[in-house]
PDBQT receptor file of N, H, CA, C and O in Angstrom, charges set to zero:
ATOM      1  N   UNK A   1       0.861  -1.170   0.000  1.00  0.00    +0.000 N 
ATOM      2  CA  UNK A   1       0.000   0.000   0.000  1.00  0.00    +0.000 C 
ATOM      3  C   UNK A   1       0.905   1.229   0.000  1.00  0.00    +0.000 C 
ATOM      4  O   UNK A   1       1.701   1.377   0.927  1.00  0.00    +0.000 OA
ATOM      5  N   UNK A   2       0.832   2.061  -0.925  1.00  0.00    +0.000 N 
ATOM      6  H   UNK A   2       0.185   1.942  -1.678  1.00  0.00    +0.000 HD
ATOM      7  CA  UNK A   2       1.554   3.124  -1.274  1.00  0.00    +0.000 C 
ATOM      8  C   UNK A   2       1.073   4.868  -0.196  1.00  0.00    +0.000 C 
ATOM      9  O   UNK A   2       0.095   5.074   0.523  1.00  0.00    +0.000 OA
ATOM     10  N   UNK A   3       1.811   5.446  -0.416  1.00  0.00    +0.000 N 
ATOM     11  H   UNK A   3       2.606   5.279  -1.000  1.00  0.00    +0.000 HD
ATOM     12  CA  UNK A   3       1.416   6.504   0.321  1.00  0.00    +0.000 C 
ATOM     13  C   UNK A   3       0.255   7.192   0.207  1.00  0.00    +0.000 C 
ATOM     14  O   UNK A   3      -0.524   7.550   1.090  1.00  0.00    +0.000 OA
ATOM     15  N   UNK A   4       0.202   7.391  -1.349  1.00  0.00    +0.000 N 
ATOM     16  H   UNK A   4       0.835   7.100  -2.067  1.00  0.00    +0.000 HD
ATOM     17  CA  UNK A   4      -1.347   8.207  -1.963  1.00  0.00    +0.000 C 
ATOM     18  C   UNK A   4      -2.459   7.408  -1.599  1.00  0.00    +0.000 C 
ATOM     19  O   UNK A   4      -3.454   7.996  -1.176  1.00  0.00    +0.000 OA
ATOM     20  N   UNK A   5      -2.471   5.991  -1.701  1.00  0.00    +0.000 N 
ATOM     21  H   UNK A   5      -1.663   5.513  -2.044  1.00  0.00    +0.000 HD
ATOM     22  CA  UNK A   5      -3.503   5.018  -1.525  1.00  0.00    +0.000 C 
ATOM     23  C   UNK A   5      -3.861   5.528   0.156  1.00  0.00    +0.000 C 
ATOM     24  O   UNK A   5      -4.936   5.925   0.605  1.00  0.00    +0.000 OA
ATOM     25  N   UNK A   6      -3.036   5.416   0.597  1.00  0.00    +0.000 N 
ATOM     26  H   UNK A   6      -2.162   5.094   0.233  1.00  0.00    +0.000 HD
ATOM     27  CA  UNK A   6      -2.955   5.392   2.562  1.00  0.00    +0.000 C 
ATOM     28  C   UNK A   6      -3.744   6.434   2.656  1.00  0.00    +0.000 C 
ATOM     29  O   UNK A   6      -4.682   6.316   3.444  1.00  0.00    +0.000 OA
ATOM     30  N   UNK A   7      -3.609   7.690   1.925  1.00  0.00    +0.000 N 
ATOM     31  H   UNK A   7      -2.847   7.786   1.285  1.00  0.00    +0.000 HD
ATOM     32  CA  UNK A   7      -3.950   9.120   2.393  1.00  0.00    +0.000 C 
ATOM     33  C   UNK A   7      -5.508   9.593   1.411  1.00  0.00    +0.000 C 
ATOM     34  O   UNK A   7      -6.434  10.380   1.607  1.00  0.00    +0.000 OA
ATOM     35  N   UNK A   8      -5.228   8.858   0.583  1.00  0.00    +0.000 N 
ATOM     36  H   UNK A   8      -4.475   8.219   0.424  1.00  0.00    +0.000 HD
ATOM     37  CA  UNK A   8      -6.920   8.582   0.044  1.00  0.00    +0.000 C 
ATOM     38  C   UNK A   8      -8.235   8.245   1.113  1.00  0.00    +0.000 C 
ATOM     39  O   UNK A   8      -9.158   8.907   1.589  1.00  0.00    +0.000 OA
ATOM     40  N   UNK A   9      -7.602   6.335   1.227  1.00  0.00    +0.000 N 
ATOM     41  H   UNK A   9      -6.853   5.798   0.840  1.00  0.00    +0.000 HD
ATOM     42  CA  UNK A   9      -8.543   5.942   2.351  1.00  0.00    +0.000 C 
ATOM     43  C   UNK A   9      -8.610   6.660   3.766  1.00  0.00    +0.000 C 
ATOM     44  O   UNK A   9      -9.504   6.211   4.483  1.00  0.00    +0.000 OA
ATOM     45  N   UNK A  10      -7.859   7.672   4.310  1.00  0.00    +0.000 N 
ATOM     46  H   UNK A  10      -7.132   8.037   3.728  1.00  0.00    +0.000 HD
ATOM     47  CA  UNK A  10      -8.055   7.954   5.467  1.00  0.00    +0.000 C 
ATOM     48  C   UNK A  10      -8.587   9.138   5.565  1.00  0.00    +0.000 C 
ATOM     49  O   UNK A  10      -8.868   9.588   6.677  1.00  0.00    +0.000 OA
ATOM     50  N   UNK A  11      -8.856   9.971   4.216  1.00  0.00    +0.000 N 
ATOM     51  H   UNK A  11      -8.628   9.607   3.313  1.00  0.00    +0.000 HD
ATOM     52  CA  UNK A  11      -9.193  11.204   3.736  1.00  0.00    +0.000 C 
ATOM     53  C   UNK A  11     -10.595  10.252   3.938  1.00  0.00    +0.000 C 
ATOM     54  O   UNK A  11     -10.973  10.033   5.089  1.00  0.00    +0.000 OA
ATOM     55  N   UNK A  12     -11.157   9.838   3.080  1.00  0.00    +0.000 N 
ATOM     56  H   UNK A  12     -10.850  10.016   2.145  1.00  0.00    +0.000 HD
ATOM     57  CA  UNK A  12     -12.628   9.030   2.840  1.00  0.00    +0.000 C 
ATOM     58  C   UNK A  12     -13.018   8.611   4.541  1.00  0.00    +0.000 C 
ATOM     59  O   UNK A  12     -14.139   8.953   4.919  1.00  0.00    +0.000 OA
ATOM     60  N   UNK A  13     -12.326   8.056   5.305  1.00  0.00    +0.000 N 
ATOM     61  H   UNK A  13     -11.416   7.778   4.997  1.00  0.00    +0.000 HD
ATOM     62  CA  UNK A  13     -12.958   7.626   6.611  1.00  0.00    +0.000 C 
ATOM     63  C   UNK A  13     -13.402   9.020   7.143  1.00  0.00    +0.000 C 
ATOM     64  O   UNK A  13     -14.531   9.397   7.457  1.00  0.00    +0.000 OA
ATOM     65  N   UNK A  14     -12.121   9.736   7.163  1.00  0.00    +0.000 N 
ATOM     66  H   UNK A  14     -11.204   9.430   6.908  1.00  0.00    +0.000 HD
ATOM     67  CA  UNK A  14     -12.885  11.241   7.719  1.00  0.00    +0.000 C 
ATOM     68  C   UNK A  14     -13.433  12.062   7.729  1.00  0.00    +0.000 C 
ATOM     69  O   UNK A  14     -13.640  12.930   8.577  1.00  0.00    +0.000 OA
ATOM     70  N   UNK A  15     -13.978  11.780   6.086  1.00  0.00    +0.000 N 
ATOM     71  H   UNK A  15     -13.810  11.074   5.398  1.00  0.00    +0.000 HD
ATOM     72  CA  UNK A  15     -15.312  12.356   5.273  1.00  0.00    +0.000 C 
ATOM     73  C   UNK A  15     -16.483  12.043   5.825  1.00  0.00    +0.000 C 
ATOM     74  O   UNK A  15     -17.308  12.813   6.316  1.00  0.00    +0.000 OA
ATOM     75  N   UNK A  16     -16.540  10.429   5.686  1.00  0.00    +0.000 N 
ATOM     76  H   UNK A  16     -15.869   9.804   5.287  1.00  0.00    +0.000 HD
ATOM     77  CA  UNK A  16     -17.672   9.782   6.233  1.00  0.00    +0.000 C 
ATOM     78  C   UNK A  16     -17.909   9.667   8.227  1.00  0.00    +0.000 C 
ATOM     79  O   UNK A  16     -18.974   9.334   8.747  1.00  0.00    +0.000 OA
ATOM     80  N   UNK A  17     -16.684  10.021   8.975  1.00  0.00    +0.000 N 
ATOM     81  H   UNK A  17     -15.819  10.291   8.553  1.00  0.00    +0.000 HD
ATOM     82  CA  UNK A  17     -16.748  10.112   9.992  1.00  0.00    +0.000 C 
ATOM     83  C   UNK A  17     -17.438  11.971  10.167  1.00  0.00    +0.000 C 
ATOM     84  O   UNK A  17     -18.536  12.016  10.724  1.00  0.00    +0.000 OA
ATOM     85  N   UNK A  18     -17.146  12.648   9.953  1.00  0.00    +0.000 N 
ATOM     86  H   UNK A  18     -16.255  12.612   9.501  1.00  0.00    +0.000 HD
ATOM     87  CA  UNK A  18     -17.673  14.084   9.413  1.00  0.00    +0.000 C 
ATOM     88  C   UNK A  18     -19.381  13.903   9.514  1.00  0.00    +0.000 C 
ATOM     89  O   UNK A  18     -20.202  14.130  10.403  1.00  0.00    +0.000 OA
ATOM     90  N   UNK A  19     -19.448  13.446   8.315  1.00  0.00    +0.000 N 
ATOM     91  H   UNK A  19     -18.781  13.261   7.593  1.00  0.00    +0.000 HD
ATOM     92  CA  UNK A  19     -20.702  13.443   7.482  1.00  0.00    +0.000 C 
ATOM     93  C   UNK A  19     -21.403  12.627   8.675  1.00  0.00    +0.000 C 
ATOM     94  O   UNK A  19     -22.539  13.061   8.867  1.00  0.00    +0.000 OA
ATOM     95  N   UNK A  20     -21.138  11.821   9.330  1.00  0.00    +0.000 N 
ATOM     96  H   UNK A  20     -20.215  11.469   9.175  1.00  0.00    +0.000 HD
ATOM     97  CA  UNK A  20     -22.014  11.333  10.322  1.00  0.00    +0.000 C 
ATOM     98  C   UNK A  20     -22.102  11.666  11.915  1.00  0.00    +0.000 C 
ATOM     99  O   UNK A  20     -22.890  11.386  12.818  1.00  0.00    +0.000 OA
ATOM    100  N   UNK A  21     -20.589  12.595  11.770  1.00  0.00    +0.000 N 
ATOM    101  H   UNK A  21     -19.949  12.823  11.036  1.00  0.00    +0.000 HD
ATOM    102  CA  UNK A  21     -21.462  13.528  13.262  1.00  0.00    +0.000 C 
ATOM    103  C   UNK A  21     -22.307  14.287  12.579  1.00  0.00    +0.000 C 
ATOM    104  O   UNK A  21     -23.399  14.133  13.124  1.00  0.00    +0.000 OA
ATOM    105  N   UNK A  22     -22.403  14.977  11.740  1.00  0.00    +0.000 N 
ATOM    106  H   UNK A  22     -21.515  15.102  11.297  1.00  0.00    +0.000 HD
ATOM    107  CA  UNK A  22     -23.162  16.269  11.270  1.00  0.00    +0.000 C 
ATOM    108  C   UNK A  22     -24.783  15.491  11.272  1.00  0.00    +0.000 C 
ATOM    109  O   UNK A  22     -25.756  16.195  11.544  1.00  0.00    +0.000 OA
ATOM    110  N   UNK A  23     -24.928  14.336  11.022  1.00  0.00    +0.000 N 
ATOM    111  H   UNK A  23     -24.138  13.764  10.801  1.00  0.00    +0.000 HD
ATOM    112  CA  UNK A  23     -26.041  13.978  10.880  1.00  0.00    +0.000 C 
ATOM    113  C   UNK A  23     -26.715  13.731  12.329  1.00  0.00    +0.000 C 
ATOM    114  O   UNK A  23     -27.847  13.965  12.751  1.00  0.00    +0.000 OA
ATOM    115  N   UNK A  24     -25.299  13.032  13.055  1.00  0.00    +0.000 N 
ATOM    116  H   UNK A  24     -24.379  12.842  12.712  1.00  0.00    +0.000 HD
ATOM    117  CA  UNK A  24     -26.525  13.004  14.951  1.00  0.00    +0.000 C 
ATOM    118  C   UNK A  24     -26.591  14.249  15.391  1.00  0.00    +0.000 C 
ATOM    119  O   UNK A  24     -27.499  14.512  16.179  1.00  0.00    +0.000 OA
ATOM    120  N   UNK A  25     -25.621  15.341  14.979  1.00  0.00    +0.000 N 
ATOM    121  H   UNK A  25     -24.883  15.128  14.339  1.00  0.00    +0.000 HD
ATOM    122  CA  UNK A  25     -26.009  16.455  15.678  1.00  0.00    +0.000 C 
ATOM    123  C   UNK A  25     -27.037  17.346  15.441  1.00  0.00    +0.000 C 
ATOM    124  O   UNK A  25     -27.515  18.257  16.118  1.00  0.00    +0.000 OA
ATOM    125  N   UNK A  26     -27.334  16.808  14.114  1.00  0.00    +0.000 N 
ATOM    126  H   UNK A  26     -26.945  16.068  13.565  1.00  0.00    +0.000 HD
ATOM    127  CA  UNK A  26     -29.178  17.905  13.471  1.00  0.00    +0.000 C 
ATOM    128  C   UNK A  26     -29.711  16.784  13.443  1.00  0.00    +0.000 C 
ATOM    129  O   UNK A  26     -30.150  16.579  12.311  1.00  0.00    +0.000 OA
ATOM    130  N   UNK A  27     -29.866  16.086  14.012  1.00  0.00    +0.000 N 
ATOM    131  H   UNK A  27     -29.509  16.252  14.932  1.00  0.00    +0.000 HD
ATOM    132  CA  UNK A  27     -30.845  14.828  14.185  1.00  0.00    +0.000 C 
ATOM    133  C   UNK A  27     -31.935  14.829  14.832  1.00  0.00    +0.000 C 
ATOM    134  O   UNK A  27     -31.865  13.932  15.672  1.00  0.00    +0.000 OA
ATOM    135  N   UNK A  28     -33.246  15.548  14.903  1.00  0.00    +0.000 N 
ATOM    136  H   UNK A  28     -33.303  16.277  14.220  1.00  0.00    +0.000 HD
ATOM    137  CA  UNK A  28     -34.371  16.017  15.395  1.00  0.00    +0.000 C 
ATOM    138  C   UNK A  28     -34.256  15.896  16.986  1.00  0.00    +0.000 C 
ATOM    139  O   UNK A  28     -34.209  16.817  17.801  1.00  0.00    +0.000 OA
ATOM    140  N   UNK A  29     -34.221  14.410  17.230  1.00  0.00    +0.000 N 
ATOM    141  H   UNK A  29     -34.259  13.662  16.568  1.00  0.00    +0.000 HD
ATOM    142  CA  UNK A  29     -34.448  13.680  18.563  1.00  0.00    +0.000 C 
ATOM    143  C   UNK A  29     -33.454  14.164  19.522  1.00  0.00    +0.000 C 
ATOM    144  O   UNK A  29     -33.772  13.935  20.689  1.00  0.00    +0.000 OA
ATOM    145  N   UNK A  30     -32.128  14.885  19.326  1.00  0.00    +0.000 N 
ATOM    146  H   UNK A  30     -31.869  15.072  18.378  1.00  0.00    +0.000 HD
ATOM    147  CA  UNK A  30     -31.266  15.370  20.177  1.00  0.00    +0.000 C 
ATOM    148  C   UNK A  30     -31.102  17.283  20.308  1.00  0.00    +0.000 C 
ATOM    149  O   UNK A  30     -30.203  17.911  20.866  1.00  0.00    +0.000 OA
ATOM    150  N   UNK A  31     -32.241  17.779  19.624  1.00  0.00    +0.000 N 
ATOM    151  H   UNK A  31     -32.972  17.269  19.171  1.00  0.00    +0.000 HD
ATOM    152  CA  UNK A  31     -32.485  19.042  20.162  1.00  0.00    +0.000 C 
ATOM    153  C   UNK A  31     -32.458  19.413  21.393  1.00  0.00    +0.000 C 
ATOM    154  O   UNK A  31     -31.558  20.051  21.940  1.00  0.00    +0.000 OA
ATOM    155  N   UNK A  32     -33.600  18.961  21.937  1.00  0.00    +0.000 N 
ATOM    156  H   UNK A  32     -34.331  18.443  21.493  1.00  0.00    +0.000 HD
ATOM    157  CA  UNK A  32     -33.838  19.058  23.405  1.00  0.00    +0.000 C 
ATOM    158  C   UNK A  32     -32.404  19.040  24.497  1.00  0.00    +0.000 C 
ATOM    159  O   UNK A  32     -32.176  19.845  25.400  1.00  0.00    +0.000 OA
ATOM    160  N   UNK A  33     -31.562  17.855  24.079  1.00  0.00    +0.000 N 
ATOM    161  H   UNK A  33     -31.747  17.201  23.346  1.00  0.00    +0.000 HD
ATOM    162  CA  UNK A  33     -30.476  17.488  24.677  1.00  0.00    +0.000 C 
ATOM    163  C   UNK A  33     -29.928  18.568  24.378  1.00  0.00    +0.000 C 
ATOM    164  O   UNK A  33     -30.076  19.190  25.430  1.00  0.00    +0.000 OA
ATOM    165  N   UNK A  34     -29.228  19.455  23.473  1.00  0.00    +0.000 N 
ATOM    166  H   UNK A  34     -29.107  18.950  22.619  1.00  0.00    +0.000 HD
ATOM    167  CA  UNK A  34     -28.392  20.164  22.878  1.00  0.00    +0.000 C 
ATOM    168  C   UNK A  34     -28.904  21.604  23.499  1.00  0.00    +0.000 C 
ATOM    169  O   UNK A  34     -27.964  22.339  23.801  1.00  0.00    +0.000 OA
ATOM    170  N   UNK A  35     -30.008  22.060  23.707  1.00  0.00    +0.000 N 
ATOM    171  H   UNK A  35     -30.772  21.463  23.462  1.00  0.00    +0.000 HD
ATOM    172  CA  UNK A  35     -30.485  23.286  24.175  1.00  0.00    +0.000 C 
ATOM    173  C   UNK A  35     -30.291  23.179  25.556  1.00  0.00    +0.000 C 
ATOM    174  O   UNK A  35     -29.855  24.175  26.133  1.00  0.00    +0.000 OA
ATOM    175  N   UNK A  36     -30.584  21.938  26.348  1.00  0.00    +0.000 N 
ATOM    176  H   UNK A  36     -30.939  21.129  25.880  1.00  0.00    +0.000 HD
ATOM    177  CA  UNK A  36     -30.309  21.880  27.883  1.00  0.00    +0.000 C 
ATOM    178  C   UNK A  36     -29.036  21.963  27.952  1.00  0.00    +0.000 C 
ATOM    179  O   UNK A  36     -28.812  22.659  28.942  1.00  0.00    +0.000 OA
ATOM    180  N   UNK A  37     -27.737  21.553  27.316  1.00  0.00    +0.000 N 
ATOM    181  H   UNK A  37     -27.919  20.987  26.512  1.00  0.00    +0.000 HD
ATOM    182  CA  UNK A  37     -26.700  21.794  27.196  1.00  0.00    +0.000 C 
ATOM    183  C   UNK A  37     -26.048  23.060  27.606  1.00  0.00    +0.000 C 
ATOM    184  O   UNK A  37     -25.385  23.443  28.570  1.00  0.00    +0.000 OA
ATOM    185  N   UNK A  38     -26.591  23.666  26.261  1.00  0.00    +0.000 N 
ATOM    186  H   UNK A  38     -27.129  23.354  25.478  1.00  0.00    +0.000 HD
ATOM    187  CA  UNK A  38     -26.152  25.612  26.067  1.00  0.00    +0.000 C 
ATOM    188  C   UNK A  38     -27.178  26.063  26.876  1.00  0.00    +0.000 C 
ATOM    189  O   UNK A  38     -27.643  27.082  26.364  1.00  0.00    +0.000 OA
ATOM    190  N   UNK A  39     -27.676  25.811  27.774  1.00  0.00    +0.000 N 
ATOM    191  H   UNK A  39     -27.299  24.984  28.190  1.00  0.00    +0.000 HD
ATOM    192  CA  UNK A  39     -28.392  26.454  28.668  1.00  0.00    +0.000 C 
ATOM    193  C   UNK A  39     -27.938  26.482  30.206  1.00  0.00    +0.000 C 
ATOM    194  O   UNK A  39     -28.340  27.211  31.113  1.00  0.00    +0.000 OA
ATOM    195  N   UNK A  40     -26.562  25.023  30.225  1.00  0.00    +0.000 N 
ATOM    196  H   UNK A  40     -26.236  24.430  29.489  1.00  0.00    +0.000 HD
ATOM    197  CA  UNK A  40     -26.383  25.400  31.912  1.00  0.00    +0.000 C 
ATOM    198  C   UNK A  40     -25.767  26.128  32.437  1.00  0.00    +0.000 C 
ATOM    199  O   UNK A  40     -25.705  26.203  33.664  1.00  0.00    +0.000 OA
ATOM    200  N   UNK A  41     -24.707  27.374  31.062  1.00  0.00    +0.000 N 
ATOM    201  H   UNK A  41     -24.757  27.313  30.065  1.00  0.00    +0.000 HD
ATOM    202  CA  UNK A  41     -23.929  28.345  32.120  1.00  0.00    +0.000 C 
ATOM    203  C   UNK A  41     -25.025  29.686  32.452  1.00  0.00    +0.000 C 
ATOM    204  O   UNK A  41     -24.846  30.341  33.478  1.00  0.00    +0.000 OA
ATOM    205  N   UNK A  42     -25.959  29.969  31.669  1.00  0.00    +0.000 N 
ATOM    206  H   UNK A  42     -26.104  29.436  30.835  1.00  0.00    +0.000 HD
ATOM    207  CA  UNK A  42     -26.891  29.999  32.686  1.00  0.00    +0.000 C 
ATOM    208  C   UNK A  42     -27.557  30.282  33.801  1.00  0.00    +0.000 C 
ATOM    209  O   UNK A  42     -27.777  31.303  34.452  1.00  0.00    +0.000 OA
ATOM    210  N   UNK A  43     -27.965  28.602  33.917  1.00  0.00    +0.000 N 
ATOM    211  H   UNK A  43     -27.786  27.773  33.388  1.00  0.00    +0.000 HD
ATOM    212  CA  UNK A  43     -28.641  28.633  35.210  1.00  0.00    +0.000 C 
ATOM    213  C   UNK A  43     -27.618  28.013  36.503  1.00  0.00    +0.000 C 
ATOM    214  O   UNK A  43     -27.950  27.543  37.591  1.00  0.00    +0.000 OA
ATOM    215  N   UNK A  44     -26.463  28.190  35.994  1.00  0.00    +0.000 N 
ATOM    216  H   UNK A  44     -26.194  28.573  35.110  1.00  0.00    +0.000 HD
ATOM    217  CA  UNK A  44     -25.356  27.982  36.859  1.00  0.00    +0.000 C 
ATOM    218  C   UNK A  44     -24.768  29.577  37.603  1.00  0.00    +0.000 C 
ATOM    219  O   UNK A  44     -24.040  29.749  38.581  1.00  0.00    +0.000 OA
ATOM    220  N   UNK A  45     -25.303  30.387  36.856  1.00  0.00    +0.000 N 
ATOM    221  H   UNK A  45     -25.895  30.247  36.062  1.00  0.00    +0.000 HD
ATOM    222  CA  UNK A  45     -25.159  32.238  36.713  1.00  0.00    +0.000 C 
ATOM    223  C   UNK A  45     -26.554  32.473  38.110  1.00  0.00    +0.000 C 
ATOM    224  O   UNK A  45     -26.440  32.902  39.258  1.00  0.00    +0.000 OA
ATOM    225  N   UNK A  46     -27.860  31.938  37.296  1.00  0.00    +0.000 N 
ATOM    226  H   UNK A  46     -27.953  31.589  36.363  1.00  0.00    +0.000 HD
ATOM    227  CA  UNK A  46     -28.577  32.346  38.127  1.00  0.00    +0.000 C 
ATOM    228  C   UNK A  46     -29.044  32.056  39.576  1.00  0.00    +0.000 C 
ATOM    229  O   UNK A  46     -29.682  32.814  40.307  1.00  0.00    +0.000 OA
ATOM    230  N   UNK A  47     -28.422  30.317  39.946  1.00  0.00    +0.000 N 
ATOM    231  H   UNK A  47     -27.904  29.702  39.352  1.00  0.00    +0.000 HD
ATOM    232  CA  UNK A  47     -28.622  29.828  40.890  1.00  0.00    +0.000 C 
ATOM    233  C   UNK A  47     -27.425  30.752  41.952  1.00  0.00    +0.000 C 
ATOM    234  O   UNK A  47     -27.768  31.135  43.070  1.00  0.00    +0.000 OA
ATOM    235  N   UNK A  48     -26.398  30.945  41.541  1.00  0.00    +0.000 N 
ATOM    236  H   UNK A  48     -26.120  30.634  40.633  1.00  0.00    +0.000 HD
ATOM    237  CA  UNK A  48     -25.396  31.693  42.029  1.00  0.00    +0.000 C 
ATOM    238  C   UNK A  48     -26.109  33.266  42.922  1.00  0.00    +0.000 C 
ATOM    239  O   UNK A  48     -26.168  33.648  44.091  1.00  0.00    +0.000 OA
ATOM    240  N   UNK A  49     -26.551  33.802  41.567  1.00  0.00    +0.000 N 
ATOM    241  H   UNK A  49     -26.503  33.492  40.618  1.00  0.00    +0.000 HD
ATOM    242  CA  UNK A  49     -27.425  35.415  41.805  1.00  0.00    +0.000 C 
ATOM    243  C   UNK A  49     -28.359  35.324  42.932  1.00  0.00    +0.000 C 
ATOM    244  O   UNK A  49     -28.634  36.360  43.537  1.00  0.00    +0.000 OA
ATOM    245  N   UNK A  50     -29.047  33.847  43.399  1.00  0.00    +0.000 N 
ATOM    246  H   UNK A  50     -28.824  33.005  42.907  1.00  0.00    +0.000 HD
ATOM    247  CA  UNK A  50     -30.084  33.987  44.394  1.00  0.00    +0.000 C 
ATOM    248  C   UNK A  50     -29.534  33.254  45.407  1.00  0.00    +0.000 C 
ATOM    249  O   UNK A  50     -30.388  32.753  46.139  1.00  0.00    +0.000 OA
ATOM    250  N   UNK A  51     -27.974  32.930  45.811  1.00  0.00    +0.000 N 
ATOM    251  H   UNK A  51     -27.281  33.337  45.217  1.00  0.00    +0.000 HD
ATOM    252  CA  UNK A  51     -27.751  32.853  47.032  1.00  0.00    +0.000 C 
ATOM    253  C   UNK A  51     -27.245  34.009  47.950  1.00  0.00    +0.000 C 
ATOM    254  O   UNK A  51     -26.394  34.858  47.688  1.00  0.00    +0.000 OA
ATOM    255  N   UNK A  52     -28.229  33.776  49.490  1.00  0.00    +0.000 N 
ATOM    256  H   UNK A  52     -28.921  33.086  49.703  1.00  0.00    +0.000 HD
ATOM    257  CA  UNK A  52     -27.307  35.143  50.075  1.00  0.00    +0.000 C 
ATOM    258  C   UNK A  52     -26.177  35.357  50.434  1.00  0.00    +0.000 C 
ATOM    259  O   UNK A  52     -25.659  34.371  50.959  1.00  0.00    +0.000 OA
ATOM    260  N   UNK A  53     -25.490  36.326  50.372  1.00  0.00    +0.000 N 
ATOM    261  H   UNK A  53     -25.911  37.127  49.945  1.00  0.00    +0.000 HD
ATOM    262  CA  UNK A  53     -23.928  36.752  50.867  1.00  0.00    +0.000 C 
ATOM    263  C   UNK A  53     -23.767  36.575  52.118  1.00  0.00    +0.000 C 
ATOM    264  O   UNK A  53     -22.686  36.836  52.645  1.00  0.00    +0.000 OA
TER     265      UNK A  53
């Protein structure tokens, strides 16, 4: 197996490794997950704001 061959196939895995995060991450069913996510600095801010000094 030659060098170009090597760097072909590993170009192609990381295409298709790519192409299939991109697909679980707009994947309807993991919205919810993804918004609770970017939402805990937050309520990590606000739980902070309502303790007393």
């Amino acid at each position: 197996m030659d060098a170009g061959l090597l760097s072909s196939v590993v170009t192609v895995i990381f295409f298709v490794l790519f192409v299939a995060i991109m697909v679980w991450a707009f994947y309807g069913g993991n919205k919810k997950k993804f918004e609770d996510a970017g939402n805990l600095p937050f309520q990590e801010d606000a739980e902070e704001s309502r303790k007393p000094d």
